[in-house]
FILOVO-913909 format. One record per residue: residue number from 1; x, y, z of N, C-alpha, C in turn. Coordinates in Angstrom, 1 decimal. Layout:
+------+--------+--------+--------+--------+--------+--------+--------+--------+--------+
: zafi :   n.px :   n.py :   n.pz :  ca.px :  ca.py :  ca.pz :   c.px :   c.py :   c.pz :
+------+--------+--------+--------+--------+--------+--------+--------+--------+--------+
:  NUM :      X :      Y :      Z :      X :      Y :      Z :      X :      Y :      Z :
...
+------+--------+--------+--------+--------+--------+--------+--------+--------+--------+
This chain:
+------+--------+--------+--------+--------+--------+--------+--------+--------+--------+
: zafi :   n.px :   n.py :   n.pz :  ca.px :  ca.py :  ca.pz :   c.px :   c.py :   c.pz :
+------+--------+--------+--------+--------+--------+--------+--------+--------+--------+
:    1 :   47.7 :  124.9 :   69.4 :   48.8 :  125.1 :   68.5 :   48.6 :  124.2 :   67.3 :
:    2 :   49.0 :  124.8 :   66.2 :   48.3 :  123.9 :   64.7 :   50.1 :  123.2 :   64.3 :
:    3 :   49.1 :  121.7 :   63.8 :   50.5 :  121.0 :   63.4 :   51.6 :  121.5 :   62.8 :
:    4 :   51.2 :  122.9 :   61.9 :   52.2 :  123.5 :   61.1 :   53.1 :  124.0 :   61.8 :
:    5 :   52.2 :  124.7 :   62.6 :   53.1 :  126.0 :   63.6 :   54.3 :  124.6 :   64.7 :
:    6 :   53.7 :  124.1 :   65.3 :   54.6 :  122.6 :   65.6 :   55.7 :  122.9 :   64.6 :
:    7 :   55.1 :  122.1 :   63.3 :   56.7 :  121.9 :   62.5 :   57.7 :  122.5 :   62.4 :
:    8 :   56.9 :  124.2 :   62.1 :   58.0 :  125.5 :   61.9 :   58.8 :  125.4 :   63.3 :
:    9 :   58.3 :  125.3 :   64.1 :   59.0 :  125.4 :   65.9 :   60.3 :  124.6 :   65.9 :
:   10 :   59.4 :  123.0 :   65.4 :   60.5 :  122.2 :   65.5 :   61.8 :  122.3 :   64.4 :
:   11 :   61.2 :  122.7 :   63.4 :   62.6 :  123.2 :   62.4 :   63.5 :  124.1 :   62.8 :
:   12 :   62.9 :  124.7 :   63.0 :   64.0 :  125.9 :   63.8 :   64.9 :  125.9 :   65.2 :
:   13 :   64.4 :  125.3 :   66.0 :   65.1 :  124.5 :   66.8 :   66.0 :  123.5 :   66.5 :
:   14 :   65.5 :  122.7 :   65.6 :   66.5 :  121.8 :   65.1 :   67.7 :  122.6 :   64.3 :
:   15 :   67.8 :  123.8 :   63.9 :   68.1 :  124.7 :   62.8 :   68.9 :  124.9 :   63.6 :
:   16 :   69.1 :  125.8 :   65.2 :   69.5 :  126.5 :   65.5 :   70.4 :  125.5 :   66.5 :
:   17 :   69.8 :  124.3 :   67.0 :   70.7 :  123.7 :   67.7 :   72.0 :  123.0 :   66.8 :
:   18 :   71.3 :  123.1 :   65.6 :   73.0 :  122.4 :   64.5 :   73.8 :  123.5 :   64.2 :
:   19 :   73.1 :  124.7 :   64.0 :   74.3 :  125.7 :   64.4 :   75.0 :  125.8 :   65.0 :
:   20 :   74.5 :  125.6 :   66.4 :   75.6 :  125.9 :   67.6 :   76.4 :  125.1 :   67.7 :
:   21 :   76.0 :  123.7 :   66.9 :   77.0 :  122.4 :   67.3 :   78.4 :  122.7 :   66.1 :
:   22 :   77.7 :  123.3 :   64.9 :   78.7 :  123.7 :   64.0 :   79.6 :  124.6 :   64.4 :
:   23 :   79.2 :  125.8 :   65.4 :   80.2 :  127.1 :   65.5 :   81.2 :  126.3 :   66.5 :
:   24 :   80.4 :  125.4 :   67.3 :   81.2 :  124.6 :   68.4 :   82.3 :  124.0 :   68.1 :
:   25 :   82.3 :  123.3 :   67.1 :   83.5 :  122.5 :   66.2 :   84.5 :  123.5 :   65.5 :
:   26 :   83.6 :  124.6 :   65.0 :   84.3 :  125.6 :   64.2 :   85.3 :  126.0 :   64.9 :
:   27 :   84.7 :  126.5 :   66.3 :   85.6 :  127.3 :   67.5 :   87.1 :  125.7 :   67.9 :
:   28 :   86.3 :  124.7 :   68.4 :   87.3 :  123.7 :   68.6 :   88.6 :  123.7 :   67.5 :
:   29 :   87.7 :  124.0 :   66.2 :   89.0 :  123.5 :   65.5 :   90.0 :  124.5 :   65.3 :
:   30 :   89.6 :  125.8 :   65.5 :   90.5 :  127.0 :   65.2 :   91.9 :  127.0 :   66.6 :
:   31 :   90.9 :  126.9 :   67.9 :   91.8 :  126.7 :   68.6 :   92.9 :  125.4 :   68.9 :
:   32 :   92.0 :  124.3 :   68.1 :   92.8 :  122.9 :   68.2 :   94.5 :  123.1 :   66.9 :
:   33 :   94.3 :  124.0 :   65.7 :   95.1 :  124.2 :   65.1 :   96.1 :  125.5 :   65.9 :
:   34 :   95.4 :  126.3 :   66.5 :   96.9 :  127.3 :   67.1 :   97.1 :  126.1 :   67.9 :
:   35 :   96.7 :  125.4 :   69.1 :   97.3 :  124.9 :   69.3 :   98.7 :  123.8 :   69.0 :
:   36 :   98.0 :  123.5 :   68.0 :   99.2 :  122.3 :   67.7 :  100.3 :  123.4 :   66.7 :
:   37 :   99.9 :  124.6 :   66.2 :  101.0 :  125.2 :   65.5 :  102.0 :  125.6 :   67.2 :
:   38 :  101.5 :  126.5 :   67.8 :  102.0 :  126.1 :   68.8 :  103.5 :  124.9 :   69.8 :
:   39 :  102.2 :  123.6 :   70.1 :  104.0 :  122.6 :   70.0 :  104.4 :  122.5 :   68.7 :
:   40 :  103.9 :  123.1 :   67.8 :  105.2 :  122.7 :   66.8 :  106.0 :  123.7 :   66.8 :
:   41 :  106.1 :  125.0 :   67.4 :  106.8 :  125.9 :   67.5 :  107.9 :  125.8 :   68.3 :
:   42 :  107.3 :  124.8 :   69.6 :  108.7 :  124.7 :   70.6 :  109.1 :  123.5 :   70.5 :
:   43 :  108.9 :  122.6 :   69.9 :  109.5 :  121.4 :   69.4 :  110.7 :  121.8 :   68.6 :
:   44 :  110.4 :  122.6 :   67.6 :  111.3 :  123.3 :   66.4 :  112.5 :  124.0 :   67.7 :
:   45 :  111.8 :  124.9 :   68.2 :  112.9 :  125.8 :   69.0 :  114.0 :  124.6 :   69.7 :
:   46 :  113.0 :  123.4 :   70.7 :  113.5 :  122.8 :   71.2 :  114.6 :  121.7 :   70.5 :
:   47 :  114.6 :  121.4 :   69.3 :  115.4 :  121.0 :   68.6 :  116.6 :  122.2 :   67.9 :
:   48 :  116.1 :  123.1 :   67.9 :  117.4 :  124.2 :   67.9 :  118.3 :  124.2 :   69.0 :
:   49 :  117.4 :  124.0 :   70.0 :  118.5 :  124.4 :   71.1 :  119.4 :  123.5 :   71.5 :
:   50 :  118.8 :  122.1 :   71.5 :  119.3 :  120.8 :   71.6 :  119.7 :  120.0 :   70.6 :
:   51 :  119.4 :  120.1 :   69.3 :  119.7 :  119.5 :   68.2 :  119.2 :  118.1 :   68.4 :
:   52 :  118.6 :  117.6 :   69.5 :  117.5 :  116.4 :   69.5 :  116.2 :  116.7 :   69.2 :
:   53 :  115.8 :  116.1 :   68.0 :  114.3 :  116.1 :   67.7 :  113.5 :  115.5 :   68.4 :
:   54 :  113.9 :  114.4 :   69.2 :  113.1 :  113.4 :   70.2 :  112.3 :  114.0 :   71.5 :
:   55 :  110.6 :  114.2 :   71.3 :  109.9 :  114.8 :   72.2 :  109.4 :  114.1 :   72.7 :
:   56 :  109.5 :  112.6 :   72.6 :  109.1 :  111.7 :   73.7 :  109.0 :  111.7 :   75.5 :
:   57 :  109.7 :  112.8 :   75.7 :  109.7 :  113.5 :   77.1 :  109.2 :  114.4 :   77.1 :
:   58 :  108.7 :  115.3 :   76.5 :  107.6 :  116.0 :   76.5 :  106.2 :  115.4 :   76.7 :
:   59 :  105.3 :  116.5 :   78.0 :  103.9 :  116.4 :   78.1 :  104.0 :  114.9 :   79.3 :
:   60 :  102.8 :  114.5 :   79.1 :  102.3 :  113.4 :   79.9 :  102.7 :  112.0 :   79.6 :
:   61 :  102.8 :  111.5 :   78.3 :  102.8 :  110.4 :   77.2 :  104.2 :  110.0 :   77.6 :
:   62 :  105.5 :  110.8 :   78.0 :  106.6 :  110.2 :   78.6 :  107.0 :  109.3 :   78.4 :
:   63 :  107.9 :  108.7 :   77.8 :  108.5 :  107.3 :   77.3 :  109.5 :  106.7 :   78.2 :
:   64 :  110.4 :  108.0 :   78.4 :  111.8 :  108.0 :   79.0 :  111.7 :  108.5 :   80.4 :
:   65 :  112.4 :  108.2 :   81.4 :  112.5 :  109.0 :   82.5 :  114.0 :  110.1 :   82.5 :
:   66 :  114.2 :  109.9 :   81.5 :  115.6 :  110.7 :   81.1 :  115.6 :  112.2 :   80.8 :
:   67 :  115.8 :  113.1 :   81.1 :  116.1 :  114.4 :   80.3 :  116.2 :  114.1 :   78.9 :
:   68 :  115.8 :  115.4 :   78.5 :  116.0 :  115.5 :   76.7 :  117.5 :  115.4 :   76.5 :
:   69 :  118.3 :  116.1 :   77.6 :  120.0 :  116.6 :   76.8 :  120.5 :  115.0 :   76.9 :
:   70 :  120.2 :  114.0 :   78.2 :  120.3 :  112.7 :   78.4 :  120.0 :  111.8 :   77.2 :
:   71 :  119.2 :  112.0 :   76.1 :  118.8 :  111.1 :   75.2 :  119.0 :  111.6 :   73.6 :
:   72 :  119.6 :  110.5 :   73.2 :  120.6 :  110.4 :   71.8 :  119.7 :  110.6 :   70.8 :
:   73 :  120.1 :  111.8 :   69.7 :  119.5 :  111.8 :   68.7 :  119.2 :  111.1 :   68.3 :
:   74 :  117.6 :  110.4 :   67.3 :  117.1 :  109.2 :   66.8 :  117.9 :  109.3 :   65.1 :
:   75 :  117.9 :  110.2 :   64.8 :  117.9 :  110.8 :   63.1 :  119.3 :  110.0 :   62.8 :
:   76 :  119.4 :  109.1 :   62.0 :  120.5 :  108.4 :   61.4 :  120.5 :  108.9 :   59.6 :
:   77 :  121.7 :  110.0 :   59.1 :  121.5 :  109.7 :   57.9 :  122.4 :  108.4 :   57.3 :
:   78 :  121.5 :  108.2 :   56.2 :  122.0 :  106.8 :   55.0 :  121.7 :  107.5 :   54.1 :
:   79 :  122.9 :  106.5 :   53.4 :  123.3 :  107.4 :   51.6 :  122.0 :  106.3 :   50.9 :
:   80 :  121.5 :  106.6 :   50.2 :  121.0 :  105.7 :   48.7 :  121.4 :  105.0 :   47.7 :
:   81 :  121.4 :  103.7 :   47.9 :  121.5 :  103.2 :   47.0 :  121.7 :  103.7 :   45.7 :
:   82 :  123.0 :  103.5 :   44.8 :  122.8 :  104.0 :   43.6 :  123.3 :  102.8 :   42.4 :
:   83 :  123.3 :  101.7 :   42.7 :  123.3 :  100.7 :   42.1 :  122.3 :   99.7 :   41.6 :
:   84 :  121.3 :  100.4 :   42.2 :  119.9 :  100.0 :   41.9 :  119.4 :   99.8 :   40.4 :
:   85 :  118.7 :   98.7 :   39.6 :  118.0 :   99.4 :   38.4 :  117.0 :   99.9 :   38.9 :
:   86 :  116.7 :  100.9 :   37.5 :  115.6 :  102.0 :   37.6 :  115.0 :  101.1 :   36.2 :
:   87 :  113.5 :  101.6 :   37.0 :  112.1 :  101.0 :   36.2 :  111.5 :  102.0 :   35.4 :
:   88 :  111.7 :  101.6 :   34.5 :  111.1 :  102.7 :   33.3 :  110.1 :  102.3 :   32.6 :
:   89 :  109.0 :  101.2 :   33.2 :  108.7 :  100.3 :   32.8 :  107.0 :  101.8 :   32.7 :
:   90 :  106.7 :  102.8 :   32.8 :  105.8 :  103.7 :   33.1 :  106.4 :  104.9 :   32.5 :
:   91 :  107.5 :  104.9 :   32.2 :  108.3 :  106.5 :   31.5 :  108.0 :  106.3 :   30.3 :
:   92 :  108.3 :  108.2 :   29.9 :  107.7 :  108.2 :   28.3 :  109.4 :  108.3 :   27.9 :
:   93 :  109.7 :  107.8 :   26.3 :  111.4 :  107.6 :   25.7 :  112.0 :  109.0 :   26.0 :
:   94 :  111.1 :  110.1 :   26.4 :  111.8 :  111.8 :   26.3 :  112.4 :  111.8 :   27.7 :
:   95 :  111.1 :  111.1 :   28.6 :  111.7 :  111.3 :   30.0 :  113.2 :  110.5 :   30.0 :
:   96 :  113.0 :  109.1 :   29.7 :  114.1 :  108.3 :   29.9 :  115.6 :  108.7 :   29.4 :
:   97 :  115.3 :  109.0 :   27.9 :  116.4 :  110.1 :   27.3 :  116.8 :  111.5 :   28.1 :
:   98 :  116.1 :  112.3 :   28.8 :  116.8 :  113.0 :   29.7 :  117.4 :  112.3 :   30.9 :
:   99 :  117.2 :  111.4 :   31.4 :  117.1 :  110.7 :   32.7 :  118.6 :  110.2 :   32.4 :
:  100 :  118.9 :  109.3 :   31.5 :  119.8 :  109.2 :   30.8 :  121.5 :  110.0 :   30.8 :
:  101 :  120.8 :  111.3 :   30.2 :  122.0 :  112.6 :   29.8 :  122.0 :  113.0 :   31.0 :
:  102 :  121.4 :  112.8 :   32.0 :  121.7 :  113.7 :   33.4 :  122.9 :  112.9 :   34.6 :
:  103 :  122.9 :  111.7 :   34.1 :  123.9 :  111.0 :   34.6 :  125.2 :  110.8 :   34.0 :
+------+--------+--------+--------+--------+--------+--------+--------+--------+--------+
């Protein structure tokens, strides 16, 4: 066998084995995204039903030994600050002049 014919062999092998490692990842990734759209489908449902967004009880990773209905929504809303100054130290005088009239 002549060195060349070697190289072409080994190119192609090497060609064909990065293929497969590519379709491999390709395939992982398609299925790694349905999956995760997936729990985010029953996370969503599961916060419909419960109105707790807390999945900490879900799967293996378990936090809590508590049921879902057992454990208190985390979500606290707070108002914003509106006594704050605002930095206009980066605005152009048009932006600021609307910014202004909208208050």
């Amino acid at each position: 066998m002549s060195p060349k014919s070697l190289m072409e062999r080994a190119a192609w092998t090497i060609g064909i084995v990065l293929l497969l490692i590519w379709i491999g990842y390709w395939i992982h990734g398609k299925l790694g995204a349905r999956n995760s759209l997936e729990e985010f489908e029953a996370a969503k449902a599961r916060m419909g039903e419960t109105g707790n967004p807390d999945t900490t009880n879900q799967g293996t990773g378990s936090l809590s030994s508590q049921p879902d209905s057992a454990v208190e929504p985390r979500l606290v809303r707070r108002e914003l600050p509106t006594d704050l100054p605002v930095d206009y130290s980066l605005w152009d005088e048009g932006r600021i002049e609307e910014y202004e009239e909208s208050l």
